[in-house]
C-alpha positions, -999 to +999 in steps of 0.1 A: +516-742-429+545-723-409+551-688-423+585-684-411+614-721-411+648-714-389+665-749-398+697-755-378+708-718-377+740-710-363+756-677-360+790-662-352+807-631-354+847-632-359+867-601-337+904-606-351+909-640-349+886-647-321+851-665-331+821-656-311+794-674-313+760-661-306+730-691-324+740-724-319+719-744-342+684-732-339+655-750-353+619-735-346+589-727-368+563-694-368+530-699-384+513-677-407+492-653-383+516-656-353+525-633-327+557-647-310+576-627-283+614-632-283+626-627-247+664-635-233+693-611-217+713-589-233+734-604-257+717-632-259+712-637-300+673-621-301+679-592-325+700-618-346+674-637-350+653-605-361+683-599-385+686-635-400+650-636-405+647-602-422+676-608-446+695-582-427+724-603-414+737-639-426+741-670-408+771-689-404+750-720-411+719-731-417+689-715-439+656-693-432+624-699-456+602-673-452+566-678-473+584-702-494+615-682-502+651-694-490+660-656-478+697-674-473+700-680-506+692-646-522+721-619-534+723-586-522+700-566-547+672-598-546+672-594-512+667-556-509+636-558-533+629-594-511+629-569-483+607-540-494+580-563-503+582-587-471+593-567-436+578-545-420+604-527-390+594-513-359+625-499-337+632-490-305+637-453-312+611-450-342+636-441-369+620-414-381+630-387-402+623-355-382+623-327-411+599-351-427+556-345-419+542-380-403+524-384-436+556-383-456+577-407-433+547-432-437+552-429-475+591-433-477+587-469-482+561-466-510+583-447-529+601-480-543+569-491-552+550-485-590+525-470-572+509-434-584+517-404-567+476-403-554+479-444-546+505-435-522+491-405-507+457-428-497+477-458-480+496-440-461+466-415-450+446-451-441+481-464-423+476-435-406+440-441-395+451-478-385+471-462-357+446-440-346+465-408-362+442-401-393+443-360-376+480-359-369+492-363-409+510-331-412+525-336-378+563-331-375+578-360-353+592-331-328+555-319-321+545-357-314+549-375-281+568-409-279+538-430-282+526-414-312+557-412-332+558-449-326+526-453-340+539-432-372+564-456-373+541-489-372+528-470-398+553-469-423+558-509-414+523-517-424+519-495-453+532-516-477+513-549-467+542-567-456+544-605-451+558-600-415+561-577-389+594-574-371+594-551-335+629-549-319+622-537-283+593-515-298+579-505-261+613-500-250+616-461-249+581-454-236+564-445-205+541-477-192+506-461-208+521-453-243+541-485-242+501-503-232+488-487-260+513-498-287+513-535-277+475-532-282+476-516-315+501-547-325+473-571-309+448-553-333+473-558-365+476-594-354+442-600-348+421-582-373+448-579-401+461-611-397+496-599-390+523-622-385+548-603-358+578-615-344+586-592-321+620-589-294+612-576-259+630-571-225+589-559-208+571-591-191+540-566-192+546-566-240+543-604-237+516-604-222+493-598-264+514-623-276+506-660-280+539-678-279+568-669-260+604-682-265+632-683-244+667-674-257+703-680-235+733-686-246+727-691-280+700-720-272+664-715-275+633-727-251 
C-alpha cells in the first residue's frame, strides 16, 4: 500500500495579477519504505512538491494522502500537530540553532511532545548514536564541521519517529566525502529503519542510495 498519494496536483503562485504556474496536474505514488530522489532544474516545482507533501504549502488543485490522511484537507492548527507527528526535515543549511548544544537542538522537536523531561533526554542521546555522534552531545554547532552538523540535524528529523523523511538538497553545502557519508547514513535509515525519504537533489553522485528517481520540468513529471 502507497505511503504517500499526489492525485492531479496542480500548483500556482499569483505575482500581481500574473499566475505562474509551477505543477501541472501531477499524479504519482511513494510506497511505504521508499527512497525516491526528486531531480529537475531550478525552478522546476521539486521543493513544491516537498512543501505540498509536508503540509507546508497548498495546492491550487488536487489533494495529497499521506498514511491515510488527506493533509489538503486539514486547518492550520491540525496540520501543525499533523506535522510534528509525521515529517521529519532535513535542509540544505542544517537549521540549527547555534547557541543551542547538539543534544538540545536534537530535542527541540520533542518538546511538543508529552514526553518526560528523562524520555526526551534518552531519544535524542540514541538519535544521536544513529548518526554516529553519540560523543559529540554537548557539541556547539560552531565547533562541528559541515558533515556533522548535518548529521545533528538528521537527528532532530528522526527523533520523533516520523512517518516520512523529507531532504531538500541535504548534500548540497558539503564537500564530496561529507556529502558521501550523509547519503549513506540516509541509506541506513531507509534500510534498517524502514524510513520512507523523499528526498530533492541537484548531485547525480546522492541518487545514486536511492531506488527511484523522478524527473521534474516544467511542471511535468517523468
Amino acid at each position: 500500500m502507497s505511503l504517500v498519494s499526489i492525485n492531479n496536483i496542480s500548483k500556482s503562485y499569483w505575482r500581481d495579477s500574473l499566475e505562474i504556474p509551477v505543477l501541472n496536474n501531477i499524479s504519482f505514488e511513494i510506497p511505504r519504505g521508499e527512497f525516491l530522489a526528486l531531480m529537475g532544474p531550478s525552478g522546476s516545482g521539486k521543493t513544491t512538491i516537498l512543501n505540498l507533501v509536508a503540509g507546508i504549502d497548498r495546492p491550487t488543485s488536487g489533494s495529497v494522502v499521506v498514511d491515510g490522511t488527506d493533509v489538503t484537507a486539514l486547518n492550520e492548527s491540525d496540520l501543525a500537530v499533523w506535522r510534528s507527528r509525521n515529517i521529519g526535515f532535513v535542509f540544505q543549511f542544517y537549521n540549527l540553532m547555534p547557541v543551542l548544544t547538539a543534544l538540545e537542538n536534537v530535542r527541540l522537536p520533542l518538546l511538543l511532545t508529552k514526553m518526560s523531561k528523562k524520555e526526551r533526554q534518552e531519544r535524542a542521546e540514541f538519535a544521536l548514536k544513529i548518526v554516529g555522534l553519540g560523543d559529540r552531545v554537548n557539541h556547539y554547532p560552531r565547533q562541528l564541521s559541515g558533515g556533522q552538523q548535518q548529521r545533528v540535524a538528521i537527528a532532530r528529523a528522526i527523533v520523533t519517529d516520523p512517518t516520512l523523511l523529507i531532504a531538500d538538497e541535504p548534500t548540497g553545502d558539503l564537500d564530496k566525502v561529507s556529502a558521501e557519508e550523509i547519503m549513506t547514513l540516509l541509506e541506513r535509515l531507509n534500510k534498517e529503519f524502514q524510513k520512507t525519504i523523499i528526498m530533492v537533489t541537484h548531485d547525480p553522485r546522492a541518487t545514486e542510495k536511492a531506488h527511484v528517481i523522478r524527473h521534474l520540468d516544467k511542471g511535468e513529471l517523468s
